[in-house]
C-alpha positions in Angstrom: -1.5 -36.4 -43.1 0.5 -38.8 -41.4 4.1 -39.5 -42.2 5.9 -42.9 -40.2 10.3 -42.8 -39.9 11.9 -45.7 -39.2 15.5 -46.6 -39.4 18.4 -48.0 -38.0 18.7 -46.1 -34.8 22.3 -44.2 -34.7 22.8 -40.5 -35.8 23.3 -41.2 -39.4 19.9 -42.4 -39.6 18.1 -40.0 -37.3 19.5 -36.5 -38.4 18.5 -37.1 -41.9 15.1 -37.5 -40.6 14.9 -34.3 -38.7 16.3 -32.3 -41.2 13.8 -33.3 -43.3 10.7 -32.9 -40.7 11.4 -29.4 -40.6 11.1 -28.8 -43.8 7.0 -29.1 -43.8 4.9 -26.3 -43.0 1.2 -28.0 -42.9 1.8 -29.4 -39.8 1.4 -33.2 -40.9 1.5 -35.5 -38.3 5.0 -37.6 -37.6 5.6 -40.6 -35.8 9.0 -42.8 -35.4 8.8 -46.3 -34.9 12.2 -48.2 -34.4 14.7 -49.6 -31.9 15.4 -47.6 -28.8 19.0 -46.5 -29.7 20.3 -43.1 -30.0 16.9 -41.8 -30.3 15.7 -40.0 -27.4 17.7 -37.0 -27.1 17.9 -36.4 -30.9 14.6 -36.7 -32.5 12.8 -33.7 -31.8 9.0 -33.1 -31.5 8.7 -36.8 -33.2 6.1 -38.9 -31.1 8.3 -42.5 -30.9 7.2 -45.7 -30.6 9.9 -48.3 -29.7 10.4 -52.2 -31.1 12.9 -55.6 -30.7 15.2 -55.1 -34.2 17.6 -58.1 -34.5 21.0 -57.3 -36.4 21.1 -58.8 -40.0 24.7 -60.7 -39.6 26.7 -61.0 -42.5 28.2 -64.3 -41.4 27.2 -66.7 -38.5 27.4 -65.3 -35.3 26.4 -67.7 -31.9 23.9 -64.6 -31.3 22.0 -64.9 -34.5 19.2 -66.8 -32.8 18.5 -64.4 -30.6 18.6 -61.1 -33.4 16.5 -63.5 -35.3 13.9 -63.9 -32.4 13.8 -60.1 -32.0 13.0 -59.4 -35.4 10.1 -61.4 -35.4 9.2 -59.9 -32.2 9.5 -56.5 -34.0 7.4 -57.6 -36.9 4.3 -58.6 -34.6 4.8 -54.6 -32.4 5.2 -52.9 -35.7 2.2 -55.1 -37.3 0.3 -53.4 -34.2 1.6 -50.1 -34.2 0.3 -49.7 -37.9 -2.8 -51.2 -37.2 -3.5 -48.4 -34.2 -2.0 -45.5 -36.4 -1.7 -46.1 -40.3 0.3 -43.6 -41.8 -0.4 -42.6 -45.4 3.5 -43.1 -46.0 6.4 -45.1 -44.4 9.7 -43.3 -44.6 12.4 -45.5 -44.0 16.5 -44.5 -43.6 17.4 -48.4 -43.4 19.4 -50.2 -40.5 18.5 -53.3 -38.8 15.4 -51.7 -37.3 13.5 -50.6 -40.5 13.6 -54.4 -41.4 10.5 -55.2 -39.4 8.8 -52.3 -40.0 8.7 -52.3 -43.7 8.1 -55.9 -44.0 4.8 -54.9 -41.7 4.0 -52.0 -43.8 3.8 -53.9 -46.6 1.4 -56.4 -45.2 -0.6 -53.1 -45.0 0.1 -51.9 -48.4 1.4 -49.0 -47.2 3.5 -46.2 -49.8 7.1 -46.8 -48.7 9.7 -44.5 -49.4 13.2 -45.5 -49.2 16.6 -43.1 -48.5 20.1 -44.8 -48.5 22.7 -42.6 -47.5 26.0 -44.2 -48.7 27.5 -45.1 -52.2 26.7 -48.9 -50.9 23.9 -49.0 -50.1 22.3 -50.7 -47.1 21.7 -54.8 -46.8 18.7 -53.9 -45.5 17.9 -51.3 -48.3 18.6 -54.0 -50.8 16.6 -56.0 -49.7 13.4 -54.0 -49.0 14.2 -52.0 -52.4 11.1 -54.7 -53.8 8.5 -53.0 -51.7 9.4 -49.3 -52.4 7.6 -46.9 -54.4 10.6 -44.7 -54.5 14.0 -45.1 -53.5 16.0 -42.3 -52.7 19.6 -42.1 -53.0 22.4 -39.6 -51.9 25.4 -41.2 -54.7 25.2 -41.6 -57.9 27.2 -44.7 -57.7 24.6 -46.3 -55.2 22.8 -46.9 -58.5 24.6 -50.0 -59.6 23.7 -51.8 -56.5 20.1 -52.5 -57.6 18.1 -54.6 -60.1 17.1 -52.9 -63.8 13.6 -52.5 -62.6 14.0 -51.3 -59.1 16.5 -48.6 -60.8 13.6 -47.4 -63.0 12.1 -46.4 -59.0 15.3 -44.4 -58.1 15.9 -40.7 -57.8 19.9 -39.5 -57.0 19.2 -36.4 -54.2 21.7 -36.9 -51.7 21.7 -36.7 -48.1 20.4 -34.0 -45.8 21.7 -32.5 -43.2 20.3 -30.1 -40.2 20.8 -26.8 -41.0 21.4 -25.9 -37.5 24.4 -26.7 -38.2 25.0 -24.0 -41.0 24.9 -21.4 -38.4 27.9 -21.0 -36.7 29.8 -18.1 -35.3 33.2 -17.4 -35.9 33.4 -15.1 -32.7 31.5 -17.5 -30.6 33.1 -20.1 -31.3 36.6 -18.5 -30.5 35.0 -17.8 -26.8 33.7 -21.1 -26.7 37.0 -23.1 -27.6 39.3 -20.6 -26.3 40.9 -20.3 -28.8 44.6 -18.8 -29.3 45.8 -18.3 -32.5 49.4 -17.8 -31.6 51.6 -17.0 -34.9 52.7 -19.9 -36.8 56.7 -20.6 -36.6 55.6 -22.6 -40.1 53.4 -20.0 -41.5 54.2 -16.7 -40.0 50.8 -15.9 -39.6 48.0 -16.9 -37.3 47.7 -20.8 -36.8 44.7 -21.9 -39.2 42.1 -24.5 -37.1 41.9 -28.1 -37.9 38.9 -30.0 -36.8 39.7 -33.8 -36.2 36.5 -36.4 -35.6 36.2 -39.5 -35.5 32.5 -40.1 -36.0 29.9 -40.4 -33.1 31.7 -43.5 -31.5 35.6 -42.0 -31.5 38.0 -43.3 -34.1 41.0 -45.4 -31.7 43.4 -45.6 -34.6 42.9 -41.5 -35.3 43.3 -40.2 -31.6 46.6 -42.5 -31.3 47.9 -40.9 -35.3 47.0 -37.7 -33.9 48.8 -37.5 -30.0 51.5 -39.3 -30.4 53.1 -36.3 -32.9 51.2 -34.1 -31.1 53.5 -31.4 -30.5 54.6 -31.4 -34.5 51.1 -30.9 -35.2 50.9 -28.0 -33.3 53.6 -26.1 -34.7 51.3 -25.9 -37.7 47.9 -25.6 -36.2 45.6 -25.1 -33.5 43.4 -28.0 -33.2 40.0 -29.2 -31.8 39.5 -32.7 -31.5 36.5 -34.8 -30.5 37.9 -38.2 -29.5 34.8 -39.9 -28.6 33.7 -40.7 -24.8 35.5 -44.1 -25.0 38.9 -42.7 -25.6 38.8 -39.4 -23.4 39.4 -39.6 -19.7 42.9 -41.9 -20.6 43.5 -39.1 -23.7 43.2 -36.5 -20.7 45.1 -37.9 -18.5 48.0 -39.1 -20.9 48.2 -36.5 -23.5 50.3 -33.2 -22.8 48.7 -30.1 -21.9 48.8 -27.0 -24.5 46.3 -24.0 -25.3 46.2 -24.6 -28.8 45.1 -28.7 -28.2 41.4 -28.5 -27.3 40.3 -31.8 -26.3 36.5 -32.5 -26.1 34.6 -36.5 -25.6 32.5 -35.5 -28.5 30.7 -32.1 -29.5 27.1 -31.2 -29.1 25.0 -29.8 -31.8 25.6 -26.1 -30.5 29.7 -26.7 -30.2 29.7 -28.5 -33.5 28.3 -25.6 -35.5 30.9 -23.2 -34.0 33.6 -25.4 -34.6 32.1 -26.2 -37.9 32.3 -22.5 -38.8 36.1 -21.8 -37.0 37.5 -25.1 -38.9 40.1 -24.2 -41.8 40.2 -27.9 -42.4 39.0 -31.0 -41.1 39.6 -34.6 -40.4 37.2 -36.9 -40.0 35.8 -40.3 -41.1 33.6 -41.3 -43.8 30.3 -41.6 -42.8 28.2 -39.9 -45.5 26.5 -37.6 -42.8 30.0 -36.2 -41.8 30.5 -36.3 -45.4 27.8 -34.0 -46.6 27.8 -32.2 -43.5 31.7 -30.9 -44.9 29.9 -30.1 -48.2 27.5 -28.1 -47.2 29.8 -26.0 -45.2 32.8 -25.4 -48.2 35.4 -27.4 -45.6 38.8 -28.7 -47.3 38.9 -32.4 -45.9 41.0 -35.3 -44.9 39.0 -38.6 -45.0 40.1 -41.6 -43.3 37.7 -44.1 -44.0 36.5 -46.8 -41.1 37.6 -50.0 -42.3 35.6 -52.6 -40.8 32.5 -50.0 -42.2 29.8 -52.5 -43.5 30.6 -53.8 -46.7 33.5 -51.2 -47.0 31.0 -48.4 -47.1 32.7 -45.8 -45.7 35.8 -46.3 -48.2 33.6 -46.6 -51.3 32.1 -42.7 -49.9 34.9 -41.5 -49.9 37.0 -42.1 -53.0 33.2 -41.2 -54.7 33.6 -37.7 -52.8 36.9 -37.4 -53.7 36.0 -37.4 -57.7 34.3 -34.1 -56.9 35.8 -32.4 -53.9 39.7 -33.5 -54.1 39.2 -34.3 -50.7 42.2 -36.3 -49.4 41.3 -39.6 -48.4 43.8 -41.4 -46.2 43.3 -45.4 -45.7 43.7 -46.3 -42.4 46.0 -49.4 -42.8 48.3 -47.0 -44.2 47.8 -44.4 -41.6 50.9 -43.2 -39.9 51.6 -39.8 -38.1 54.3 -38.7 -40.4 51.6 -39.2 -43.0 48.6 -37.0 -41.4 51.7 -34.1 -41.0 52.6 -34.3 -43.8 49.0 -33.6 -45.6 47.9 -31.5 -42.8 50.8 -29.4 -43.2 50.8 -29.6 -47.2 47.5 -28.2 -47.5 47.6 -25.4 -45.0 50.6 -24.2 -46.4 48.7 -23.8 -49.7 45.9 -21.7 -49.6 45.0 -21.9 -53.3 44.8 -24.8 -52.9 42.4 -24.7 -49.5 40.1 -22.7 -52.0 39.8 -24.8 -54.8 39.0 -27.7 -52.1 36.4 -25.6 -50.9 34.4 -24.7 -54.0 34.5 -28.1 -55.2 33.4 -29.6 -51.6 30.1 -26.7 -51.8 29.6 -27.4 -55.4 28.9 -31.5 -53.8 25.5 -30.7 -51.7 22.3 -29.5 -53.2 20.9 -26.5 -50.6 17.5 -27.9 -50.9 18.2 -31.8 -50.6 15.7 -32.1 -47.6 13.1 -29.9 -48.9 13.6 -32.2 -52.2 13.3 -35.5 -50.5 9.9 -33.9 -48.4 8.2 -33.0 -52.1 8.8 -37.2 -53.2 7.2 -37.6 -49.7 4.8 -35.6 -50.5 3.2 -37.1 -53.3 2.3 -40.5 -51.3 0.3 -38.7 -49.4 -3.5 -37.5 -49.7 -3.7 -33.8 -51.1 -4.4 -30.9 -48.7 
């Protein structure tokens, strides 16, 4: 049995797919074949096999020429790379680099299998849905985006995640973080943990919301906050000192999980991984949405969330420090509340999304 990923290239494409490798236990045989971006130190025991992907601009851009002249280039490597290995089924997670792959695969009239993980879905999605035996969504809403006919193709399943991730220790964490838990002057009681991210690239408009009230916010809470490697060495060097303000560049798969399992509530953007990832833990969230996401994706994800988790979802353009207190400080104070949020957010993510989305994989391929 051989399986083929492809997809865009950045972590919201690439976890999904190795959350969902480790779900087989016949020991098929899995190949990635995409652009050479955040792939190498995140795709595990995945042979990869590297192509030119142009971008798919929305509007003219002076560089289009040249993301044009890489796709083709892609199409021709990707017409080869089938030729030397054909899979029995292409799995594809969209992006820009699943373009010339799947146009390639289906010169070879091979399955394809298609997973889009936001509530818009993907241009690239959309425009590949034709070729598709199945499409595979992780909202509801997606559904609307697609033709009558390519609907009838479409299972709602939602959007793995690694279950690494699921694992974290309270204790450890504390040791790792060093954390304090001083008494709250707010609360009277030990300072609850908020997690703040910005997504895998930093979020500028968050770290500024977040440092410039810094020391209001940490009357109320202790606080670990991945910046992004952009923003930190000036966000070191500027922000004031405290042991309750843990300041990390970003947070590795081990630190995430800890901080995963210590976080009382988090803030983050609205990438449906991060998304899902909140879900599947039972985290009460704060959602501020990038808004220059492809077609608005990341706001459309999070008011869709919202209907079933309560998270808060805070637009960005309206985004001021007084405000994030304010909600921060609202919700902590209001632990009823916390738990509601938190059974709703579980109640969001099916346990056994990746194991279902490896069974639909499963059935475009021969039989063992």
């Amino acid at each position: 049995m051989r399986i083929l990923f492809t997809g865009g290239g950045t972590g919201g494409h690439i976890f999904p797919i190795t959350a969902i490798k480790e779900t087989f236990n016949n020991n098929p045989e899995f190949q990635y074949l995409g652009p050479d971006d955040f792939i190498k130190e995140n795709l595990k025991d995945i042979k990869t096999r590297f192509i030119l992907a142009g971008k798919l601009y929305r509007f003219f851009n002076p560089l289009i020429l040249i993301e044009i002249t890489k796709t083709i280039v892609g199409f021709f490597q990707s017409l080869f790379y089938l030729f030397i290995w054909i899979p029995d089924v292409v799995f594809s997670k969209g992006g820009y680099g699943a373009f010339p792959v799947l146009f390639a695969a289906r010169l070879y009239r091979i399955p394809i299998i298609i997973h889009d993980s936001d509530a818009v879905p993907g241009r690239v999605t959309k425009k590949t849905a034709k070729f598709a035996k199945k499409i595979i969504l992780s909202f509801e809403n997606a559904k609307k985006y697609f033709k009558p006919k390519q609907q009838e193709k479409i299972i709602v399943i939602g959007n793995p995640i690694r279950q690494e991730l699921l694992n974290g220790n309270k204790e450890e964490g504390r040791k790792m973080f060093n954390i304090v838990s001083t008494p709250s002057t707010t609360f009277g009681i030990n300072k609850p943990i908020t997690l703040i991210l910005g997504g895998s690239q930093g979020a500028q408009k968050i770290n500024e919301t977040v440092t410039v009230n810094l020391p209001k916010l940490l009357e109320i809470t202790e606080i670990i906050h991945a910046c992004g490697e952009n923003n930190f060495k000036e966000l070191e060097k500027d922000t004031i000192k405290s042991p309750e303000y843990h300041l990390y560049p970003f947070l590795n798969t081990e630190q995430q999980k800890h901080a995963y399992t210590l976080a009382d509530l988090i803030v983050n953007r609205a990438g449906a991984g991060g998304i899902f990832e909140i879900a599947a833990l039972g985290k009460p969230s704060i959602l501020i949405p990038l808004p220059n996401a492809a077609q608005d994706h990341q706001k459309e994800n999070a008011y869709e969330y919202k209907k079933i988790s309560d998270a808060i979802v805070l637009e960005q353009e309206n985004l001021t420090p007084n405000m994030l207190i304010e909600q921060i400080s609202n919700l902590l104070s209001n632990p009823q509340k916390m738990s509601e949020m938190s059974q709703k957010a579980k109640s969001f993510y099916n346990p056994q999304t990746a194991e279902l989305i490896r069974d639909e994989i499963l059935k475009f391929t021969p039989k063992q």
